[in-house]
C-alpha positions in Angstrom: -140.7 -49.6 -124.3 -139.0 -46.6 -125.4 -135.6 -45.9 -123.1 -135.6 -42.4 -121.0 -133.4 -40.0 -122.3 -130.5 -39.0 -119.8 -130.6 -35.9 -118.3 -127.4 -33.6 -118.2 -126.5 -31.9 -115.0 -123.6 -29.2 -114.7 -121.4 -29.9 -111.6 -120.7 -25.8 -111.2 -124.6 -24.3 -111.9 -126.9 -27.1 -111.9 -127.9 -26.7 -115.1 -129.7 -29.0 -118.0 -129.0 -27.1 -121.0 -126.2 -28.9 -123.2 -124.7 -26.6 -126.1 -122.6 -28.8 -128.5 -120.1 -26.1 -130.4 -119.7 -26.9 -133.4 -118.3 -26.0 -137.0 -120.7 -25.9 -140.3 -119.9 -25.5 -143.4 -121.9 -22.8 -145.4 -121.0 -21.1 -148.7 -121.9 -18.2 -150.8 -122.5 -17.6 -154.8 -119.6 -15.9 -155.7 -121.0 -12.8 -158.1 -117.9 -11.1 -159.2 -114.3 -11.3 -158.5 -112.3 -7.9 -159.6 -108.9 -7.6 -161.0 -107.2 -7.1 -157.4 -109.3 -10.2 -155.7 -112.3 -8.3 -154.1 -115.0 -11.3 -154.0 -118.5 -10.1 -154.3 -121.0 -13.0 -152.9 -124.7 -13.3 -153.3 -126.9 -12.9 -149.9 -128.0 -16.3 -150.6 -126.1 -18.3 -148.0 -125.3 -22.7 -149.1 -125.2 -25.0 -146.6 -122.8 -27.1 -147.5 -122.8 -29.4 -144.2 -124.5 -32.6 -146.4 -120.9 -32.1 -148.1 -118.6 -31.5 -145.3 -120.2 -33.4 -141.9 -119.5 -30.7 -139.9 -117.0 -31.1 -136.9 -118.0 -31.3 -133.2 -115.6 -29.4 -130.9 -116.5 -30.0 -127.9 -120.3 -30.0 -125.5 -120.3 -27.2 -122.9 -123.4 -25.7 -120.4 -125.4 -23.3 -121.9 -127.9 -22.3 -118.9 -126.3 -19.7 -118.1 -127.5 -17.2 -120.2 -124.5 -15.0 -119.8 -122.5 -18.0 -119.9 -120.6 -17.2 -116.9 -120.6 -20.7 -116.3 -118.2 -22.1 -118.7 -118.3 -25.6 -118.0 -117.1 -28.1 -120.6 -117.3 -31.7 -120.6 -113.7 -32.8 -120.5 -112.2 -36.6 -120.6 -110.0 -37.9 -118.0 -107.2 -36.5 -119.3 -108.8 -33.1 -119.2 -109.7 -33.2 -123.1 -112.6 -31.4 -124.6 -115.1 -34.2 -124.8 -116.7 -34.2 -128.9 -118.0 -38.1 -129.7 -121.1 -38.8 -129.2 -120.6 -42.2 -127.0 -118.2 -40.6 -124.6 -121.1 -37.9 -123.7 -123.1 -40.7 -122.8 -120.4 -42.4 -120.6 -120.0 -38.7 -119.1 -123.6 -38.0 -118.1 -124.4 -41.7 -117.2 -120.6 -41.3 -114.6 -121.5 -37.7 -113.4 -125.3 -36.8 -113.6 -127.8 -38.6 -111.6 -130.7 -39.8 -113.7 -134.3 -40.0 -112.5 
């Protein structure tokens, strides 16, 4: 049998959307470079994430929709929380599964 999923809840709205923030990596053709270094690029955008992995900064609540909210998942010491095992410790400490 498949396990359940674990549901986030935000301790200020009560919300179950999780945004994770990230950085990607994308790139662009570079068409033309002129004497004084004006790059032209191509429309055509690369993503180059295969190549780079990308880099999770940190998991915050996105049900807010004007994100007046703000809430981000923070360790014990009050650090941003960005690996993928911690959120599970988080949500199975703080959120109250079904």
């Amino acid at each position: 049998m498949a396990e359940k999923s674990l549901k986030f809840t935000c301790p200020n709205c009560g919300g179950h959307k999780l945004l994770q923030a990230q950085s990607v990596m994308k790139g662009y053709e570079v068409k033309e470079i002129n004497p004084n270094g004006y790059v032209i690029t191509g429309d055509k955008e690369i993503d180059l994430e295969d190549l780079s992995g990308g880099c999770t900064y940190y998991f915050t609540c996105a049900d807010c929709a004007d994100n007046t909210c703000g809430f981000t998942l923070e360790d014990e010491e009050g650090n941003p929380i960005s690996e993928y095992a911690k959120i599970v410790e988080w949500i199975k400490a703080n959120c109250p599964q079904e």
